[in-house]
N, C-alpha and C positions, 0 to 999 in steps of 0.2 A: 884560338886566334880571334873568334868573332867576339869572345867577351873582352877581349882586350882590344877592338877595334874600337866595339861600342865605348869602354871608358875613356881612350882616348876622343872622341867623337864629342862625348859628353864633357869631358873638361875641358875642350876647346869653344865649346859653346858656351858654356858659364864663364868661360877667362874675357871672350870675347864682348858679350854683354853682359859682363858685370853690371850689379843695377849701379854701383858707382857712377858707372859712364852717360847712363842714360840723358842725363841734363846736357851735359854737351852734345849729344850724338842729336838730340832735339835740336839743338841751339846750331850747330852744322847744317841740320836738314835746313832750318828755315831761311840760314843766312846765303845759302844757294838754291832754295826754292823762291823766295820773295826777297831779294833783295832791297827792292824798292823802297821794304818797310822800315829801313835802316835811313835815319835820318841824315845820315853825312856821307859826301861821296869819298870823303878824304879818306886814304890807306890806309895812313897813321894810328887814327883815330879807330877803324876797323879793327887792326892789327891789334890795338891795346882791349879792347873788347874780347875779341877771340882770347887772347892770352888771360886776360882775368877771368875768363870763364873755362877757361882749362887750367889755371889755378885754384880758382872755388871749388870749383868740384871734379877733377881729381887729384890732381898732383897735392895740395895742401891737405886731404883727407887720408890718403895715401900715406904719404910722409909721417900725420899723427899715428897711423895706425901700426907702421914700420918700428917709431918709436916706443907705442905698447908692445908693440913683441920683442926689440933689443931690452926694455925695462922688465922683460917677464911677464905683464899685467894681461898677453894673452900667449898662450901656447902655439900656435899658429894662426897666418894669416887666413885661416879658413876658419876659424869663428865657429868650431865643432856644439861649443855648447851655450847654453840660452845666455850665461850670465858672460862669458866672452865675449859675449856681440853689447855687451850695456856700452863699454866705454866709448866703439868706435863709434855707434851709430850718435852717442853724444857730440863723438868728434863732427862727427858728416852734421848733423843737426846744428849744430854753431856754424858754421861753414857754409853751407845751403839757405841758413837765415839772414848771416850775414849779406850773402848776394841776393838774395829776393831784398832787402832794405835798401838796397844801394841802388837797385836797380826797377823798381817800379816806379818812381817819378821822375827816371835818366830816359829823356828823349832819344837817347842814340841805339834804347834797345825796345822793340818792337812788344806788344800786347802778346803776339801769337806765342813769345817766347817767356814772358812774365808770366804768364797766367800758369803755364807749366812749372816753374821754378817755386812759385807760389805751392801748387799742387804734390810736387818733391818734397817739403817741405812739411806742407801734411801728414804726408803718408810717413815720412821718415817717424813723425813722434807717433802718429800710431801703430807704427810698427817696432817702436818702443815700449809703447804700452801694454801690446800686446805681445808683446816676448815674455812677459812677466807670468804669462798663461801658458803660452804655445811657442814653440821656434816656428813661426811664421816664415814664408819662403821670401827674404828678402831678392831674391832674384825674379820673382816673378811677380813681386809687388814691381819692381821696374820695371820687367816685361808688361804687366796690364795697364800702368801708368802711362807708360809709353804709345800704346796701341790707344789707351781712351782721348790724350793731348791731342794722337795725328789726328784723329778720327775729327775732333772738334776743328782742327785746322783742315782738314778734307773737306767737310759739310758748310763752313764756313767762311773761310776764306777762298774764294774760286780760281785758282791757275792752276787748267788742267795738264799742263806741261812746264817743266823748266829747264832751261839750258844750261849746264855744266861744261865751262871752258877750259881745256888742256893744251895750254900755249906752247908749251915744250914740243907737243907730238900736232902742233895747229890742227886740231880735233874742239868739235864743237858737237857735244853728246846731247840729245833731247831726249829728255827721261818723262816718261810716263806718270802721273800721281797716281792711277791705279796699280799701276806696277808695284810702287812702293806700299801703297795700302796693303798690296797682296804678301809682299815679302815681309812686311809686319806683322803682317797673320800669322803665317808661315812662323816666324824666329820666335814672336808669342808662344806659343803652341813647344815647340822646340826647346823653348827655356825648360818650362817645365818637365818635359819628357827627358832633359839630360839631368834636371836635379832627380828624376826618380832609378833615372839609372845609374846615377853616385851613392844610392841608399839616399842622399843629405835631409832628405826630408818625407813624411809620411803625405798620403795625398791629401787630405782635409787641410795641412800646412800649405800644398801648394793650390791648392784652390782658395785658399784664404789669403795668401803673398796676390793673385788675380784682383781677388775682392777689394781687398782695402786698395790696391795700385789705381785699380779703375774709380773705384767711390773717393778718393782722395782728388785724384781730378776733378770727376762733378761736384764734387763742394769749391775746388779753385775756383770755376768758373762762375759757380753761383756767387762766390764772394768777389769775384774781380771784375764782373763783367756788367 
């Protein structure tokens, strides 16, 4: 019962933060952390931003990837072996480039969130590169990625608090930035511990998905900032 707990456990946690999601789940934090830093009060204009960044990076990555597996070119969407992960992470890598072009001299979308997209972007082709050697843990290249971006936007940018409004339930939530530091830690940590409890990866893979997640950021940042 308990090892069937823990697998369930663990592929709920890899489905949940797929490193696909990671760019948005960034691009959410900041757009309800710092709002401010969004140049336009307009809805509209808002609404179409959310929506292309939750087309760049998943739903159009997804959809190519759906379509290697109805055309056969991978056996499941779980990408078991080194050379099943070339075409998607092609896919994600066109995708991910696309939106960092579009979107580093677009005023409507903030530094804190570019600079990461940039760093996504990185990491995706060395974790291409280095699929060629290793099944690197793409999961916890997102997990370290993610944990290195907040970290920069935690030391960096200063609002120790920010309010999330729930107009439905007229709830006005103040959320902690260390809270979330912590629970970053925390899902960091947790990525990798449920890829070793899927078998998916040996641990030098998953301390190497960390490695290049986190070093892919500090080169964004060196290069964009």
């Amino acid at each position: 019962m308990m090892h069937t707990l823990d697998r369930i456990f663990a592929q709920t946690i890899s489905v949940i933060f797929h490193p696909i999601g990671m760019v948005f789940y960034m691009f959410m934090y900041v757009m309800y952390a710092a709002p401010q830093n969004f140049s336009t009060p307009d809805p509209r204009q808002k609404t179409f931003v959310i929506l292309s960044f939750l087309a760049l990076t998943v739903m159009f990555p997804l959809l190519g990837i759906s379509l290697m597996r109805m055309q056969g070119l991978i056996s499941s969407l779980q990408m078991k072996t080194k050379k099943e992960r070339i075409g998607p992470l092609i896919v994600i890598a066109i995708f991910y480039l696309w939106l960092y072009v579009n979107i580093r001299k677009n005023t409507l979308v903030p530094d804190m969130i570019t600079f990461f997209v940039l760093g996504s972007v990185i990491s995706i082709f060395l974790g291409l590169f280095i699929n060629s050697f290793s099944k690197i843990s793409l999961h916890c290249m997102g997990a370290g990625g993610f944990l290195a971006g907040f970290l920069y936007i935690y030391q960096t940018f200063v609002f120790p608090t920010f309010d999330v409004h729930l107009p439905q339930w007229d709830v006005v939530l103040r959320i902690s930035n260390d809270l979330i530091l912590l629970i970053t830690l925390i899902v960091t940590g947790l990525v990798g511990t449920a890829r070793l409890l899927l078998n998916a990866h040996q641990k030098d893979e998953i301390y190497g998905g960390y490695v290049v997640g986190i070093l892919s950021q500090m080169i964004a940042i060196q290069i964009y900032f």
